[in-house]
KOLKE-603645 format. One line per field, with one value per residue: x, y, z of N, C-alpha, C, CB in turn; residue in one letter; residue number from 1. Coordinates in steps of 0.001 Angstrom, whole numbers, plus 500000, padded with zeros to 6 digits. Glycine has a CB too. Layout:
// residues N
n_x: X,... $
n_y: Y,... $
n_z: Z,... $
ca_x: X,... $
ca_y: Y,... $
ca_z: Z,... $
c_x: X,... $
c_y: Y,... $
c_z: Z,... $
cb_x: X,... $
cb_y: Y,... $
cb_z: Z,... $
rest: a,... $
nr: NUM,... $
// end
This chain:
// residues 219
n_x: 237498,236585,234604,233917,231558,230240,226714,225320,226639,226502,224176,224907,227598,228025,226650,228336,231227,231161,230632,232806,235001,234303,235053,237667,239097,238263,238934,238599,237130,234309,233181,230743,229790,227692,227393,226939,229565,230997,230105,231685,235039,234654,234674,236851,238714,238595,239595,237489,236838,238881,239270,237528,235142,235084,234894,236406,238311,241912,244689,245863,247722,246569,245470,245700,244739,243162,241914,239415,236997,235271,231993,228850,226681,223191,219471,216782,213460,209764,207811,206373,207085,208664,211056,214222,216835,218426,218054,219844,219427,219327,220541,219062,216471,216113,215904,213353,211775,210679,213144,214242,217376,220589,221432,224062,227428,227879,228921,227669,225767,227765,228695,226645,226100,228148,227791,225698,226218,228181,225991,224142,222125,219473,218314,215223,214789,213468,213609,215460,217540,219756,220134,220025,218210,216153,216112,215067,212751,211137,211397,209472,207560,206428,207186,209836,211773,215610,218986,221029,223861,223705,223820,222831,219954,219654,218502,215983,214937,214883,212764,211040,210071,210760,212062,214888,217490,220458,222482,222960,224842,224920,227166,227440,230084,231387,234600,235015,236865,239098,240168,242111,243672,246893,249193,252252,251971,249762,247731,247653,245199,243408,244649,244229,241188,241319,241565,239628,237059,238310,238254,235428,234304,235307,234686,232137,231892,232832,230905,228873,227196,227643,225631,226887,229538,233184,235795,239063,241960,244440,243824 $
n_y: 071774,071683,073998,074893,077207,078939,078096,080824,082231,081837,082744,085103,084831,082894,082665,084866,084527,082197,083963,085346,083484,082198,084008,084739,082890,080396,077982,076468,073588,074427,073573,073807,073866,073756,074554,074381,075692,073012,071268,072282,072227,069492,068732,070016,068609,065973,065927,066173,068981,071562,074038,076355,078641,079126,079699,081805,080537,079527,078876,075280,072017,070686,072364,075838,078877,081769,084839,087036,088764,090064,090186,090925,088707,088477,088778,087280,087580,086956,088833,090662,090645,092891,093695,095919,096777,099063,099542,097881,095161,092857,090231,088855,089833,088404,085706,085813,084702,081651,079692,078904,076882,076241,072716,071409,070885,073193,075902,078651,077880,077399,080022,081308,080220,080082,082836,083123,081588,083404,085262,084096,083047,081725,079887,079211,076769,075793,073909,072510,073001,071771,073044,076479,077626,076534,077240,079549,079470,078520,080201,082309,081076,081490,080254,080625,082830,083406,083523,084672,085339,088501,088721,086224,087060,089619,089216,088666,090252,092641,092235,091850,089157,088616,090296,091754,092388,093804,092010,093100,094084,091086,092027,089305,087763,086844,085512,085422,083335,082269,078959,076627,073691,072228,071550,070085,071905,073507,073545,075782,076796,076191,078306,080991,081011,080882,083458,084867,084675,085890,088388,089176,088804,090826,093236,092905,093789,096720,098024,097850,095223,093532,092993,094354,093890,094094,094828,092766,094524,094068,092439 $
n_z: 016563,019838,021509,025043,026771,029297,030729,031303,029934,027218,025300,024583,023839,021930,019302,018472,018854,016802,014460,014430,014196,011538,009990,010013,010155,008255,008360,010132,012418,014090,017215,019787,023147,026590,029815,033096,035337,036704,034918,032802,033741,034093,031626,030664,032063,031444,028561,026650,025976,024071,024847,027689,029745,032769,036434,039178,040061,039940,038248,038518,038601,035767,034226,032637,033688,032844,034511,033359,033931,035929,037858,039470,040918,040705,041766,040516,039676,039515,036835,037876,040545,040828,041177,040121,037962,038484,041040,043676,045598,048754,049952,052359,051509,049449,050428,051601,050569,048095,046773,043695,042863,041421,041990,044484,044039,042127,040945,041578,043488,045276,045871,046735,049240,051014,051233,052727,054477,056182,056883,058315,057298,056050,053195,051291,049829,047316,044832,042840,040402,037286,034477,032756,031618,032493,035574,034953,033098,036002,037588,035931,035969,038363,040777,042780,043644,042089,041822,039517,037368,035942,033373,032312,032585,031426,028655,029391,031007,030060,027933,029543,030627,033229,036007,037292,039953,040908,043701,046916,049866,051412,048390,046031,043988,041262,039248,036059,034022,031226,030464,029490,028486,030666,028794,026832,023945,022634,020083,017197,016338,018788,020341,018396,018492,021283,021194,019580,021331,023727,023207,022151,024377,025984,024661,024566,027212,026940,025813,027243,027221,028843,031667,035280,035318,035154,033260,033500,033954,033348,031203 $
ca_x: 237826,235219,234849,232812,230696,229180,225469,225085,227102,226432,223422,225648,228784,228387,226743,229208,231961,230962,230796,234390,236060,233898,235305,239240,239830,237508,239173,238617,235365,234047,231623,230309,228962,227687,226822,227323,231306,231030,230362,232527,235714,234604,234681,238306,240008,238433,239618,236663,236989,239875,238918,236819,235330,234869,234745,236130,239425,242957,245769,245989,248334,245902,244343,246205,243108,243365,240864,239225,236316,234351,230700,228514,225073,221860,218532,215787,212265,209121,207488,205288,208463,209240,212690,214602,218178,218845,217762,219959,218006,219621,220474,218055,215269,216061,215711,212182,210931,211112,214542,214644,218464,221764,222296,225395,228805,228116,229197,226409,225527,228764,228674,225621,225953,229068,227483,224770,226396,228821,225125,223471,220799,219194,217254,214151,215085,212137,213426,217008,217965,221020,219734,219886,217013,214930,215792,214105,211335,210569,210848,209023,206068,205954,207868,210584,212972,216709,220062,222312,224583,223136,224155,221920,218782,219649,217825,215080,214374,214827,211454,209265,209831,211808,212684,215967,218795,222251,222446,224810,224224,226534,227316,227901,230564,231906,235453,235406,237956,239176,240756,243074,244756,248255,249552,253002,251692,248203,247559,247946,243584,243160,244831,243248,239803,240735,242053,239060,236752,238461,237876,233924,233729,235900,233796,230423,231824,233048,229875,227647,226559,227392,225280,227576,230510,234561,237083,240320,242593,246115,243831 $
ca_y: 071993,072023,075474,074768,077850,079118,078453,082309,083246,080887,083111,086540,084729,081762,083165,086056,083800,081277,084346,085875,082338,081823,085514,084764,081323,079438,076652,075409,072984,074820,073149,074534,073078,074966,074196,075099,075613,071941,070597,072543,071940,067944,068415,069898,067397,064522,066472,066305,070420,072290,075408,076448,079265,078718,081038,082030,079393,079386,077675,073712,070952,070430,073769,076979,079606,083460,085670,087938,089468,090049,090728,090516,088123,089231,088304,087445,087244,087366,090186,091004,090848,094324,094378,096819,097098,100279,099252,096333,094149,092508,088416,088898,089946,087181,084264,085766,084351,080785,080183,078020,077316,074878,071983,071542,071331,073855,077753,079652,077317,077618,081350,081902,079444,080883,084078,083284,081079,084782,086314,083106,083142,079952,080145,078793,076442,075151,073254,072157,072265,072221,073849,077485,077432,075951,078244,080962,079074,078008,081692,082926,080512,082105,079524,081308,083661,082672,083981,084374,086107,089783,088207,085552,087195,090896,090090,088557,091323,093537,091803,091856,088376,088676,091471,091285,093312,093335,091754,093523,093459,091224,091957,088557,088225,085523,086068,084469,082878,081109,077895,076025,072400,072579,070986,071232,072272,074260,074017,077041,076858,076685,079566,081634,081014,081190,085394,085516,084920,087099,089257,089325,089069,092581,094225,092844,094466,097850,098163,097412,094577,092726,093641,094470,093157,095119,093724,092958,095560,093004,091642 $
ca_z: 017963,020877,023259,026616,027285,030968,030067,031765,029026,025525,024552,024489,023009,020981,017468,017802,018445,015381,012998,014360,013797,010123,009127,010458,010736,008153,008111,011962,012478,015535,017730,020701,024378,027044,030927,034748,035816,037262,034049,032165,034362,033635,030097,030390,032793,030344,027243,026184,024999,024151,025981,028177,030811,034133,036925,040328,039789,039550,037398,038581,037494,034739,033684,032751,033874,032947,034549,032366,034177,037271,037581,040272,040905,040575,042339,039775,039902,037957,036358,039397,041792,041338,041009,039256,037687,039290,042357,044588,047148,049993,050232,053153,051028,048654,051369,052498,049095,048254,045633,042886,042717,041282,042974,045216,044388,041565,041147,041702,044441,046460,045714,047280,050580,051573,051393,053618,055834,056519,057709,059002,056647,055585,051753,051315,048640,046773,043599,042028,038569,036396,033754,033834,030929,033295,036309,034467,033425,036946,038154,035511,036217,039739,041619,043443,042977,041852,041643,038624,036671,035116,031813,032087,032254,030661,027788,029990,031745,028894,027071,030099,031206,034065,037024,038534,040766,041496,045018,048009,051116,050214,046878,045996,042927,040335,038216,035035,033596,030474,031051,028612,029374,030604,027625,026298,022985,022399,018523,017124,016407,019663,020534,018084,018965,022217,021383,019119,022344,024761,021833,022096,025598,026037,023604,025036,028929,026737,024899,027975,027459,030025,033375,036048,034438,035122,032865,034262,033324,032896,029980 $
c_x: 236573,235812,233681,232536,229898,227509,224910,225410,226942,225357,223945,226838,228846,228381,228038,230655,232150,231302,231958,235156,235388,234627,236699,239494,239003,237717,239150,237050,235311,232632,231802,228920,229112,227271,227212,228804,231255,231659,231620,234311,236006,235188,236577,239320,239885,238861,238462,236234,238550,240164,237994,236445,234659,234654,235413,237690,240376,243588,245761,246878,248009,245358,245634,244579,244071,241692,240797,238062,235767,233134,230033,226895,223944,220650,217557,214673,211300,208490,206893,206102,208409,210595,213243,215994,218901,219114,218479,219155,219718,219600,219651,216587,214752,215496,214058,211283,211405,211859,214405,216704,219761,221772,223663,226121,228682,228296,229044,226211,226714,229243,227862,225397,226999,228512,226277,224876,227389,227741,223913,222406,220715,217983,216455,214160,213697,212252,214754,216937,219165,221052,219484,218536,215411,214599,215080,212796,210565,210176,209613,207365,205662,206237,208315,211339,214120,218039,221147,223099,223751,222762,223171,220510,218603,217927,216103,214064,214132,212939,210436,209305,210318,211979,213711,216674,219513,221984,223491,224154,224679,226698,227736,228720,231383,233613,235510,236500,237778,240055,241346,243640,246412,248775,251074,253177,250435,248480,247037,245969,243298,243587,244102,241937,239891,240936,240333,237714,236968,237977,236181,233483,234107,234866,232486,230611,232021,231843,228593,226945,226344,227013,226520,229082,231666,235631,238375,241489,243827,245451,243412 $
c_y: 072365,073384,075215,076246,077976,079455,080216,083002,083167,082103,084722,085989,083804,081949,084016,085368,083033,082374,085153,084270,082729,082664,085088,083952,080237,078577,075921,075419,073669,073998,073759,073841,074190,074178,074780,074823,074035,071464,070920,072213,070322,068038,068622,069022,065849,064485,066309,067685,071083,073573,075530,077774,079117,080328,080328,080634,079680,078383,076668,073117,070739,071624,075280,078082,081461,084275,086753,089276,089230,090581,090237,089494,088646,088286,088783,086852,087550,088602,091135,090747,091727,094754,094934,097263,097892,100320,097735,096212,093476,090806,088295,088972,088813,085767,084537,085191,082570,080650,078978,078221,075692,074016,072210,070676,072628,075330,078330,079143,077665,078712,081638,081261,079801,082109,084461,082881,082525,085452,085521,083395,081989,080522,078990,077429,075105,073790,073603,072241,072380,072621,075302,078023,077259,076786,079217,080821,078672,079219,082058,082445,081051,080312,079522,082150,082613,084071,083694,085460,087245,088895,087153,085639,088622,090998,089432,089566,092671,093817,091591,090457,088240,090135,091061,092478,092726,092924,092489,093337,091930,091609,090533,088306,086739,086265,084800,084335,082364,080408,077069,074907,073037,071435,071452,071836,072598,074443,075211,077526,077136,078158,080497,081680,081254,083147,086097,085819,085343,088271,089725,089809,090499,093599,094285,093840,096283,098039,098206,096883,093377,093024,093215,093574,094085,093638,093679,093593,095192,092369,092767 $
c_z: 018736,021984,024221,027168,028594,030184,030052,030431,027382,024714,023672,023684,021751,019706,017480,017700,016999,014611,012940,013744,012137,009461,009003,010219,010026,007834,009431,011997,013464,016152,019417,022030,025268,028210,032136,034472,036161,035707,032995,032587,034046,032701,029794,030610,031861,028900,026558,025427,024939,024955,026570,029277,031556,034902,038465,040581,039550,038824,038141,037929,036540,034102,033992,032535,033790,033313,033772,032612,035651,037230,039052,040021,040816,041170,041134,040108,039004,038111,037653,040160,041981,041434,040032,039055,038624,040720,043326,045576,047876,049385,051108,052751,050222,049504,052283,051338,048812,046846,044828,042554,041894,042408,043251,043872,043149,041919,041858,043201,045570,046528,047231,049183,051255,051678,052644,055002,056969,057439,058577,058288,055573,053953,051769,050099,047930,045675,043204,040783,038243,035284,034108,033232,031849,034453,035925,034216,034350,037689,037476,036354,037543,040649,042759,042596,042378,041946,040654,038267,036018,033617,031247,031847,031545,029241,028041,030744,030638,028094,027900,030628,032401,034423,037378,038941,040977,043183,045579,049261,051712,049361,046661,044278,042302,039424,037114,034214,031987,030660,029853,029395,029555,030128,027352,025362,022692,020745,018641,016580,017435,020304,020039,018428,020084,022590,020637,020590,023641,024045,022571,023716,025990,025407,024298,026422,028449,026568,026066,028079,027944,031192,034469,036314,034814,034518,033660,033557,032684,031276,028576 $
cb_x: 238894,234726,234527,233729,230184,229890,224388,226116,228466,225324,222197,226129,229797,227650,225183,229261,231845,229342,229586,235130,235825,232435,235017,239788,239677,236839,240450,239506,234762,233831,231241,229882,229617,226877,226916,226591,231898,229585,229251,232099,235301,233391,233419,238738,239493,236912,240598,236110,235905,240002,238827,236934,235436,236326,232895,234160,239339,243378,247408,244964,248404,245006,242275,247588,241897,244073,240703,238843,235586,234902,229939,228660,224736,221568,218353,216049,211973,207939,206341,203851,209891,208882,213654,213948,218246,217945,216209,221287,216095,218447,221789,218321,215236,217598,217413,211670,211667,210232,216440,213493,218727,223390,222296,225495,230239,227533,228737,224888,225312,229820,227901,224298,225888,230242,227090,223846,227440,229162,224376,223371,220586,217850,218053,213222,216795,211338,212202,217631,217294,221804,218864,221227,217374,215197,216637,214513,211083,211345,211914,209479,205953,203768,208498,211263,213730,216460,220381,221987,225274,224562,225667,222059,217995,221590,218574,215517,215455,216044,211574,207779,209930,213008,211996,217172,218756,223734,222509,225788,222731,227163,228421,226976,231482,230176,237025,234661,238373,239179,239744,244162,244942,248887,248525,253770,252094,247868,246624,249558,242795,243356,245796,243262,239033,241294,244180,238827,236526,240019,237830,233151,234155,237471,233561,229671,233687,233911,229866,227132,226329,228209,223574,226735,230122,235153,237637,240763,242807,246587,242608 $
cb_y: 073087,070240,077782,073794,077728,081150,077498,082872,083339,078663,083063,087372,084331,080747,084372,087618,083228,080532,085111,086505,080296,081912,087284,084932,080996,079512,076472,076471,071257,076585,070993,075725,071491,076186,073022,074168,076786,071355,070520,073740,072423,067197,069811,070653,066895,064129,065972,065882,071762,072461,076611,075436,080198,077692,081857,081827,078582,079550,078000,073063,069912,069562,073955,077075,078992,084124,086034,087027,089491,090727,090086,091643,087582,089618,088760,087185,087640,086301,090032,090134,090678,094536,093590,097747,097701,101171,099193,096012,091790,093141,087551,089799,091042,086962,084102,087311,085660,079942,080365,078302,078029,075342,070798,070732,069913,073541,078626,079409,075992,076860,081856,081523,077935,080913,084464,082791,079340,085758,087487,083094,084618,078574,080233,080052,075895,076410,073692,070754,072986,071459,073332,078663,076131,074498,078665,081609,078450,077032,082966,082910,078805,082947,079345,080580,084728,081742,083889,083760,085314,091308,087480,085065,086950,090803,089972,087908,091669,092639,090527,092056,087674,088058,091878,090119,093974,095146,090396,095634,093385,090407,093038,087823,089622,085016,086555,084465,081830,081222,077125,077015,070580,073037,071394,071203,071649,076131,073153,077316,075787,075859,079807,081539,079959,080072,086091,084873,084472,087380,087979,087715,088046,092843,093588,090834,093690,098226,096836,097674,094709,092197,092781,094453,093043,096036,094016,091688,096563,090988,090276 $
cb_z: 018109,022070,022765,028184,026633,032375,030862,033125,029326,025647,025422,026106,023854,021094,016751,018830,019242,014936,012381,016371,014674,009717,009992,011589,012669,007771,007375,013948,012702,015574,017619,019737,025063,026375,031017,036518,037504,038036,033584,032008,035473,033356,029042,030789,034964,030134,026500,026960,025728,023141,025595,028388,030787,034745,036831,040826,038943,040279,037154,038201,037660,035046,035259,031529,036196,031063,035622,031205,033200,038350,036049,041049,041821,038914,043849,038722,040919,037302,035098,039847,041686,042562,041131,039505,036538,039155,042201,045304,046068,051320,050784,053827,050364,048103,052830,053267,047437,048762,046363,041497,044437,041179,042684,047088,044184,040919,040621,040472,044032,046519,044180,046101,050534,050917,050005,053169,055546,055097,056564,060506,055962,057547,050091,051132,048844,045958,042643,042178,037161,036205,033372,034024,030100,033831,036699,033169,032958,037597,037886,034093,036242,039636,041292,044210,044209,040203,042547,037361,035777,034883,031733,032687,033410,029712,026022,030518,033053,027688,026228,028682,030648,033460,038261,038077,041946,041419,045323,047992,050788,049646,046243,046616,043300,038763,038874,034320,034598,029385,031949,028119,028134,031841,026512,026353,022381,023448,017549,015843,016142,020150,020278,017254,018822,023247,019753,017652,022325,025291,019897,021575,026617,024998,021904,025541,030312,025897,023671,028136,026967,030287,034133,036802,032716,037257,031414,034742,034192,034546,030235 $
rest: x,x,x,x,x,x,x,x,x,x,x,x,x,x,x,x,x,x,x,x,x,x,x,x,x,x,x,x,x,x,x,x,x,x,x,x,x,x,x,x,x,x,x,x,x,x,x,x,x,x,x,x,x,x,x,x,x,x,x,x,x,x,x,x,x,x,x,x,x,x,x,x,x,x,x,x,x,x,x,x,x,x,x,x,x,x,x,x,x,x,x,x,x,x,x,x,x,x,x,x,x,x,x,x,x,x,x,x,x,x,x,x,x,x,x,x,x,x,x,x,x,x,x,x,x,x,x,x,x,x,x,x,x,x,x,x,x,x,x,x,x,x,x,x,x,x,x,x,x,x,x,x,x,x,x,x,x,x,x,x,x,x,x,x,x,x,x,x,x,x,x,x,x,x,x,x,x,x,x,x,x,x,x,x,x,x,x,x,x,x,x,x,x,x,x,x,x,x,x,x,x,x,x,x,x,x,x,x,x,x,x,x,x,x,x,x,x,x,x $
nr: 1,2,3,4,5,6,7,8,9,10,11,12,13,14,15,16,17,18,19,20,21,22,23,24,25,26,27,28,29,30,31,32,33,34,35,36,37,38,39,40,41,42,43,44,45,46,47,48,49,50,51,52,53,54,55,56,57,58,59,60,61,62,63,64,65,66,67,68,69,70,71,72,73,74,75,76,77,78,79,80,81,82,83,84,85,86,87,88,89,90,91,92,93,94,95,96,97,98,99,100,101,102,103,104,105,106,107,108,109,110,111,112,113,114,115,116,117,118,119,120,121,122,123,124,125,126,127,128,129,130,131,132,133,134,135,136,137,138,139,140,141,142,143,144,145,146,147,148,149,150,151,152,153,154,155,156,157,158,159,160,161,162,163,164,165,166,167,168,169,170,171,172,173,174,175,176,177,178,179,180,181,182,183,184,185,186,187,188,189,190,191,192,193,194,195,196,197,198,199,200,201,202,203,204,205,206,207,208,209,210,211,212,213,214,215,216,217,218,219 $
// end
């Protein structure tokens, strides 16, 4: 069975996932894809994965979606930025810098343009990718800034490659989901895997180690 992963999130869940299924469940092949909400959303409506999480989405004719968390964005930059966990910055401060960011119609992207179009503030936008691999390496190199998920660069910033802050001013905020076909039968694999990865992710938001992460309390 295939699980579709938010790239933000593959580096924090995927081994720990693999070695909860290997322990519980070792009789299910697991394979594992990872990309922006866009793509992932594709992959479901084409069956192309059995599960998947998304963000910021409700149930559909096609997709039964349970939210599971909320977290807010973060403004990252490189080492010599100056930004600091502790410390939020402003979407204003962000757009005086030039942004490496997602192309349109994705997430992140229609996160952040709604948020600006709210304060009339236009971003500097230097350079597209869909990779989020790459966003970091384009910051790092002294590019522009960017905007992602905490989660995505935690352990970036952790090692010195990477500064970032929570943005407010707005606060700008994502809810992630997991997403299942609306099927009238979910093998009973899928299911499991999909309890063992609510599983991990709960633990990672108890444990703290998801930046600016609140689980949703119904789950």
């Amino acid at each position: 069975m295939t699980v579709g992963l938010l790239s933000s999130t593959s580096e924090l869940l995927a081994e720990r996932l693999v070695a909860a299924v290997v322990q519980e469940h070792p009789a299910v092949r697991l394979r594992i894809v990872s990309g922006y909400a866009g793509h992932v959303r594709q992959w479901l409506d084409a069956g192309d994965i059995d599960l998947g999480l998304l963000y910021n989405l409700k149930s559909t004719s096609s997709l039964n979606v349970r939210a599971l968390l909320a977290e807010n964005l973060w403004a990252v930059a490189p080492p010599d930025g100056g930004l600091d966990t502790g410390r939020p910055v402003t979407l204003e401060e962000v757009a005086s810098h030039p942004v490496v960011m997602p192309s349109a119609p994705h997430g992140i992207r229609t996160l952040v343009a709604e948020a600006c179009a709210r304060l009339d503030i236009v971003l500097n936008i230097v350079v597209e990718t869909n990779e989020v691999s790459i966003q970091k390496r384009l910051v790092r190199a002294g590019h522009g800034w960017t905007i992602l998920p905490g989660i995505a660069v935690a352990g970036d910033v952790a090692s010195g490659l990477l500064s970032a802050a929570p943005l407010h001013s707005p606060a700008v905020e994502r809810t992630v989901a997991l997403a299942l076909p609306s099927a009238p039968r979910i093998p009973p694999a899928v299911h499991a895997v999909a309890d063992l990865l609510v599983r991990q992710m709960r633990d990672a938001v108890e444990r703290g180690e998801w930046p600016s992460a609140r689980w949703k309390p119904d789950n």
